[in-house]
N, CA, C and O atoms as a GROMACS GRO file, in nm:
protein
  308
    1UNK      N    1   0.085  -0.117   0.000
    1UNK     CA    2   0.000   0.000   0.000
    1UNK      C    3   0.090   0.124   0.000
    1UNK      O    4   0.152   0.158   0.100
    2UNK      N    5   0.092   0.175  -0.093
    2UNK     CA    6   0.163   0.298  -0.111
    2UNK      C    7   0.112   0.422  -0.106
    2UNK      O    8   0.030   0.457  -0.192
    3UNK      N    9   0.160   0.518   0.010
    3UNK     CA   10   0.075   0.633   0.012
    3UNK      C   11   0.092   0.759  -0.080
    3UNK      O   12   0.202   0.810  -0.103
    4UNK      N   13   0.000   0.793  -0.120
    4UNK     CA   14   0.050   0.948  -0.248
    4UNK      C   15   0.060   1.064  -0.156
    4UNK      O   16   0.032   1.070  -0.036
    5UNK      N   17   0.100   1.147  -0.230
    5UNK     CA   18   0.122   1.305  -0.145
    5UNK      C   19  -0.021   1.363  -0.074
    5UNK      O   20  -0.039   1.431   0.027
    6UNK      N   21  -0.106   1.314  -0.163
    6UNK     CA   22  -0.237   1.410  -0.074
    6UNK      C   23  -0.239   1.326   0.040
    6UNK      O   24  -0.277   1.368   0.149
    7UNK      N   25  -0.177   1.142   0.009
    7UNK     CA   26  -0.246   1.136   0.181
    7UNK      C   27  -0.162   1.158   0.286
    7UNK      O   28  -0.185   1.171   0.406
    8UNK      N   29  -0.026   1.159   0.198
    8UNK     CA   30   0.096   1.202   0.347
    8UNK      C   31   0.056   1.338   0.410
    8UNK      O   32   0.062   1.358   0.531
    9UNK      N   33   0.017   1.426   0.325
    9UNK     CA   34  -0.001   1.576   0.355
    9UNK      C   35  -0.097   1.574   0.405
    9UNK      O   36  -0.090   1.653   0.499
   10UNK      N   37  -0.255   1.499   0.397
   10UNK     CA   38  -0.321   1.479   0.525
   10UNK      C   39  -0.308   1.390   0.631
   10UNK      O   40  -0.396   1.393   0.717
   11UNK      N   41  -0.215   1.310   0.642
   11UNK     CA   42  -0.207   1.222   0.756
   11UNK      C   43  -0.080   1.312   0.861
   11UNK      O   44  -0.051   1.277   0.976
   12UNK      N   45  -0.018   1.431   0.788
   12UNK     CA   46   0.083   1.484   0.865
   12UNK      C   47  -0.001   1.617   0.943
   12UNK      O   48   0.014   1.658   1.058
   13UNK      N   49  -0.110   1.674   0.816
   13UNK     CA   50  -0.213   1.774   0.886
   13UNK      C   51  -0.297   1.700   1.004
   13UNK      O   52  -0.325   1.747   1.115
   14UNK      N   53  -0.329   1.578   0.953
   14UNK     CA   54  -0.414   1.504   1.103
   14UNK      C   55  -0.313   1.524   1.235
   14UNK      O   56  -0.330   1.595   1.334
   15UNK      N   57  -0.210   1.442   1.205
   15UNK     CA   58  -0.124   1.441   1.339
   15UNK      C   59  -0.081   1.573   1.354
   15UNK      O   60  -0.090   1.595   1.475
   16UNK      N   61  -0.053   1.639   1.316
   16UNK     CA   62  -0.015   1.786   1.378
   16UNK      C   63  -0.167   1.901   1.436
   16UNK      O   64  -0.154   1.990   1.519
   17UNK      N   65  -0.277   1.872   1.377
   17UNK     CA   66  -0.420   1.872   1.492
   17UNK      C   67  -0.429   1.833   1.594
   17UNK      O   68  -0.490   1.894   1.682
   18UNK      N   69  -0.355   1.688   1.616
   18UNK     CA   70  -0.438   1.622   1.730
   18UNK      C   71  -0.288   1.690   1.796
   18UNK      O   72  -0.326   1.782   1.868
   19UNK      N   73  -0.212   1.686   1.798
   19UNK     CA   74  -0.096   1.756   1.911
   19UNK      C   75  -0.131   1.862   1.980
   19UNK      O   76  -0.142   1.888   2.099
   20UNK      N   77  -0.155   1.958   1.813
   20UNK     CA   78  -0.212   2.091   1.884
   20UNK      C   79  -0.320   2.094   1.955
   20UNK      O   80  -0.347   2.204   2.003
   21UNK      N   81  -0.382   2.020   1.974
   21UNK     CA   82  -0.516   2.028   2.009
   21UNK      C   83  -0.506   1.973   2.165
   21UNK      O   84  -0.569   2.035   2.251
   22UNK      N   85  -0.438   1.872   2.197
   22UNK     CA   86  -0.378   1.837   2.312
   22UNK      C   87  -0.295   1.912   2.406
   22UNK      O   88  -0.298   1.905   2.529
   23UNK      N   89  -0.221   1.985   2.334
   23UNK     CA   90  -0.182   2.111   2.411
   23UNK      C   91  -0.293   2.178   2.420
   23UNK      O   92  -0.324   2.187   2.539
   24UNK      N   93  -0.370   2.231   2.350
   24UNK     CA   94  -0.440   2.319   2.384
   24UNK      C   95  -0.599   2.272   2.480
   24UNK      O   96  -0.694   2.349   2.494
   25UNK      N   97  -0.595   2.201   2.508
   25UNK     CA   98  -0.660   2.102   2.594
   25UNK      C   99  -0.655   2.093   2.728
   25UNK      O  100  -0.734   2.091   2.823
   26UNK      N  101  -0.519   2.087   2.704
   26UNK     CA  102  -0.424   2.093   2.863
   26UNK      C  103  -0.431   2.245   2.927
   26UNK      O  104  -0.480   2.264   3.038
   27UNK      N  105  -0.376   2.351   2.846
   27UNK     CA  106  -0.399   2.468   2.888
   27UNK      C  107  -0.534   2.502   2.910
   27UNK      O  108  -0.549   2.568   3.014
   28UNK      N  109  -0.647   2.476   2.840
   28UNK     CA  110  -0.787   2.520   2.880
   28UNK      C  111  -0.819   2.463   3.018
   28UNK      O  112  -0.880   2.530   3.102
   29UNK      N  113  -0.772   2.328   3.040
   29UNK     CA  114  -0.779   2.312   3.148
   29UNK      C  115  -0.710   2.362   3.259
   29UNK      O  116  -0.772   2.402   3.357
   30UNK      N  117  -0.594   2.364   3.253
   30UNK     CA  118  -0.536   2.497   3.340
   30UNK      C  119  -0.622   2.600   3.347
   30UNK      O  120  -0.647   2.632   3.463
   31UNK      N  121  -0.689   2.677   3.246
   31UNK     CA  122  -0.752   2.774   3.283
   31UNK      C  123  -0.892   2.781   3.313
   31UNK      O  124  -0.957   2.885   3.310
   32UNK      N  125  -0.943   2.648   3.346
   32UNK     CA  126  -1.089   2.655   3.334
   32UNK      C  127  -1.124   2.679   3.484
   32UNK      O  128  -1.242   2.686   3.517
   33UNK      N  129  -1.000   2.697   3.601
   33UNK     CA  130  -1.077   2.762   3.731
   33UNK      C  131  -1.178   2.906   3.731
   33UNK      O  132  -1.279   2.931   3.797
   34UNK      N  133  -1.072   3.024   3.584
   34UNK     CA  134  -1.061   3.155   3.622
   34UNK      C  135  -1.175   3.204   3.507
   34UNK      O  136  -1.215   3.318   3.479
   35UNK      N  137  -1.215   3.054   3.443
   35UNK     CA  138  -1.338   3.098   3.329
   35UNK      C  139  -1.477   3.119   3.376
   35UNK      O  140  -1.522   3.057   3.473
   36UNK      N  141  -1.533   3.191   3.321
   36UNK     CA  142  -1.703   3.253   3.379
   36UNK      C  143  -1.795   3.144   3.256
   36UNK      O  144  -1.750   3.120   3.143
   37UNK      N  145  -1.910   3.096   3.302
   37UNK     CA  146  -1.958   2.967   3.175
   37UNK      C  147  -2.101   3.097   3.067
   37UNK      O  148  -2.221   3.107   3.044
   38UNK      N  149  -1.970   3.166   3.037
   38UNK     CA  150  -2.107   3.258   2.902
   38UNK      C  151  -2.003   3.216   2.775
   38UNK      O  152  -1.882   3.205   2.760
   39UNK      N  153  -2.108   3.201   2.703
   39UNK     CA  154  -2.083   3.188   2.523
   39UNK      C  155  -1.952   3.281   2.514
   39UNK      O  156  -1.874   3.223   2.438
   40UNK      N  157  -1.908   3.374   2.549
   40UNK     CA  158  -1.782   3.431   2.443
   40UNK      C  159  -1.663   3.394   2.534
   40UNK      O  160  -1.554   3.423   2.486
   41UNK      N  161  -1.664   3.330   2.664
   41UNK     CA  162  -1.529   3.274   2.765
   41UNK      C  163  -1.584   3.155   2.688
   41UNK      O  164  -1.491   3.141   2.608
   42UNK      N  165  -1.663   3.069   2.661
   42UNK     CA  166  -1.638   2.921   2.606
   42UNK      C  167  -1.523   2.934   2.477
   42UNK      O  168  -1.404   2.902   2.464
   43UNK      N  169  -1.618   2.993   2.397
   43UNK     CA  170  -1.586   3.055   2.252
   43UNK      C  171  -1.451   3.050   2.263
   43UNK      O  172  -1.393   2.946   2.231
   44UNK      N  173  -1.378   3.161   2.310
   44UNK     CA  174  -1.271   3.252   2.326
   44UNK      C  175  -1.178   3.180   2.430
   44UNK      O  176  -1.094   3.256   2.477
   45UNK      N  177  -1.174   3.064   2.473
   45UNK     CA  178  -1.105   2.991   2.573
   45UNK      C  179  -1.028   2.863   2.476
   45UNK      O  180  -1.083   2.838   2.369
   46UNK      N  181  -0.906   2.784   2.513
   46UNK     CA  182  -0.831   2.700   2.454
   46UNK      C  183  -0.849   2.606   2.458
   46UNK      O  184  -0.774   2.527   2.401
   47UNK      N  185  -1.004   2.546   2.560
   47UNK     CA  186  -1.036   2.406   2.555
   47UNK      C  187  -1.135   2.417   2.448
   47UNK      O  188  -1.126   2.332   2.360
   48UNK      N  189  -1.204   2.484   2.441
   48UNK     CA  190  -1.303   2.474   2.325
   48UNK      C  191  -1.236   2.412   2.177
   48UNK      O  192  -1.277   2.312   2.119
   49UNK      N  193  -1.088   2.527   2.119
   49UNK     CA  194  -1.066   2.518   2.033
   49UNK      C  195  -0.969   2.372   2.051
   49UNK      O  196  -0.946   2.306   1.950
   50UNK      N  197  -0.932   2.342   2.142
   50UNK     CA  198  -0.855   2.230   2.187
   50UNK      C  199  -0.922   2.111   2.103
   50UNK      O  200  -0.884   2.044   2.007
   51UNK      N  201  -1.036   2.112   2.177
   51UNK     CA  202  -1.115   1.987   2.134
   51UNK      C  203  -1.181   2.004   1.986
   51UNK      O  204  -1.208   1.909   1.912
   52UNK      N  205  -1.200   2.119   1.961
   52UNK     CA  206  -1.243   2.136   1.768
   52UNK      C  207  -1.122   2.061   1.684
   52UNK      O  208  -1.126   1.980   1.592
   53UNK      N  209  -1.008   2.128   1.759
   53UNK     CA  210  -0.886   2.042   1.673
   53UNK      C  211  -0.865   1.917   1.644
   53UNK      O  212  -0.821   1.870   1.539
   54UNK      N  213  -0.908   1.845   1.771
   54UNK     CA  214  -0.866   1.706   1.834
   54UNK      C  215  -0.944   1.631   1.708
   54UNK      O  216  -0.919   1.530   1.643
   55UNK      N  217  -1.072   1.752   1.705
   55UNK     CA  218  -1.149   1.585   1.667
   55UNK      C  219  -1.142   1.628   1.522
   55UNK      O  220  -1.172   1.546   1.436
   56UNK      N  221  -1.090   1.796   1.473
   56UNK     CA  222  -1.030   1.765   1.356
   56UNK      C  223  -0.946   1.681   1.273
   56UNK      O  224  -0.958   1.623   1.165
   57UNK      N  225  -0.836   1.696   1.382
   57UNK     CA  226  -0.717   1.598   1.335
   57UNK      C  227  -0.762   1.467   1.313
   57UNK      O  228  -0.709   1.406   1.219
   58UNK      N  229  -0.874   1.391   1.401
   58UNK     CA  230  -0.874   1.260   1.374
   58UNK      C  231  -0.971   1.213   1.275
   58UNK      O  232  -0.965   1.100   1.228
   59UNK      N  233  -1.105   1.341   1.227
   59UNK     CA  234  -1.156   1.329   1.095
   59UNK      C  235  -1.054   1.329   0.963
   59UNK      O  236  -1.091   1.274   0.859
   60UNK      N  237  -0.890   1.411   0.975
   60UNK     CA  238  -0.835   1.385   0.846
   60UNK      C  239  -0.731   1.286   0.838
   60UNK      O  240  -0.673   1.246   0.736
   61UNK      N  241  -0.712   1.245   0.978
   61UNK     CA  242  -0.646   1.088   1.006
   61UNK      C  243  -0.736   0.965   0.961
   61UNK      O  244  -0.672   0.860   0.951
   62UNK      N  245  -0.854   0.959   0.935
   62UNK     CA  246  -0.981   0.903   0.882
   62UNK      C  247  -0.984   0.911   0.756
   62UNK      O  248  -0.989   0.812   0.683
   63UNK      N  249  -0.980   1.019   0.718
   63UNK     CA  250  -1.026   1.080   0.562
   63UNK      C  251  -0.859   1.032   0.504
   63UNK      O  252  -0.870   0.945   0.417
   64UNK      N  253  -0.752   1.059   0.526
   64UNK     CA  254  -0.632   1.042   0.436
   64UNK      C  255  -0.646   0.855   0.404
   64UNK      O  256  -0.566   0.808   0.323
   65UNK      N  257  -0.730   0.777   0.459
   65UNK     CA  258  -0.741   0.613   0.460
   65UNK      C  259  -0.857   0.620   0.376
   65UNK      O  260  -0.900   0.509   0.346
   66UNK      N  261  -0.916   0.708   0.335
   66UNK     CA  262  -1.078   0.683   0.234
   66UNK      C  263  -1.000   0.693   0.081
   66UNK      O  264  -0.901   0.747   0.032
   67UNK      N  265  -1.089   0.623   0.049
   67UNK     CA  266  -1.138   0.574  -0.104
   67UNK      C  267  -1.087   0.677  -0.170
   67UNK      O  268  -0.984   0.672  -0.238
   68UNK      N  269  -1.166   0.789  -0.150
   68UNK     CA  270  -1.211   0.928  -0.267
   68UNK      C  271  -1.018   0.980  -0.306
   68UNK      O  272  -0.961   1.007  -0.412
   69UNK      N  273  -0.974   0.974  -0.178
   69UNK     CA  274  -0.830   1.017  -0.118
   69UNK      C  275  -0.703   0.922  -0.178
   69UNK      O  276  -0.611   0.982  -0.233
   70UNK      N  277  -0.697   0.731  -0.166
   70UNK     CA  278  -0.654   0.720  -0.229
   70UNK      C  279  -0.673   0.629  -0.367
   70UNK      O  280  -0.628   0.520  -0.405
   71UNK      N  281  -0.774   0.740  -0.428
   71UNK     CA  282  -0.749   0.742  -0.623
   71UNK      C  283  -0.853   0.649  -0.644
   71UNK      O  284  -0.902   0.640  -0.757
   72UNK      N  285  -0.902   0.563  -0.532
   72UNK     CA  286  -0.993   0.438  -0.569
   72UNK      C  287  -1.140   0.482  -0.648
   72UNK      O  288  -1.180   0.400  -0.730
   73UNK      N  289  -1.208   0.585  -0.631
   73UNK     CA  290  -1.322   0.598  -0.650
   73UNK      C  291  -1.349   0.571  -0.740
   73UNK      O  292  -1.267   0.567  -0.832
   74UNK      N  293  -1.469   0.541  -0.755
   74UNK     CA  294  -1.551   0.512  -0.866
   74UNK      C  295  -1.465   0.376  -0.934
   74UNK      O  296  -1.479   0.339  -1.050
   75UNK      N  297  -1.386   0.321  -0.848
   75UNK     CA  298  -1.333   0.176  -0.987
   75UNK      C  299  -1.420   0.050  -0.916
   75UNK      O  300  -1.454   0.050  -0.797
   76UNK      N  301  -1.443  -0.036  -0.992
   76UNK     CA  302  -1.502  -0.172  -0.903
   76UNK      C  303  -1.435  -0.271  -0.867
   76UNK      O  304  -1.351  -0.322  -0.942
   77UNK      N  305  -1.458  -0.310  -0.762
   77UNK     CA  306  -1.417  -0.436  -0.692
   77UNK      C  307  -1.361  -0.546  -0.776
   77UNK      O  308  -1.326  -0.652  -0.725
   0.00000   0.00000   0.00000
């Protein structure tokens, strides 16, 4: 199984999401003593975007292993 450039370049964008996102995870939690719970401290805080990342990274850690991604589509079985 040989991977092409679009899927290295999304399997390197996946893993570099889920890192960032883990750091930024960690710090929201550090800061979630000094947070007030209204829409623009959720918003505007590093766990929120922490976890948008996380589960970014692992939708294009998903997606770089699909069909459409590598070249298969539309051929038959």
């Amino acid at each position: 199984m040989g991977a092409t450039k679009n899927q290295a370049a999304l399997l390197l964008f996946g893993h570099t999401c889920i890192t960032l996102g883990c750091l930024l995870i960690t710090w929201g939690v550090y800061l979630l003593p000094v947070s007030r719970p209204v829409l623009s401290h959720i918003l505007a805080r590093p766990l929120f975007w922490g976890l948008f990342s996380l589960m970014g990274g692992v939708c294009a850690n998903f997606h770089g292993f699909c069909r459409c991604v590598r070249g298969e589509w539309g051929q038959k079985r």
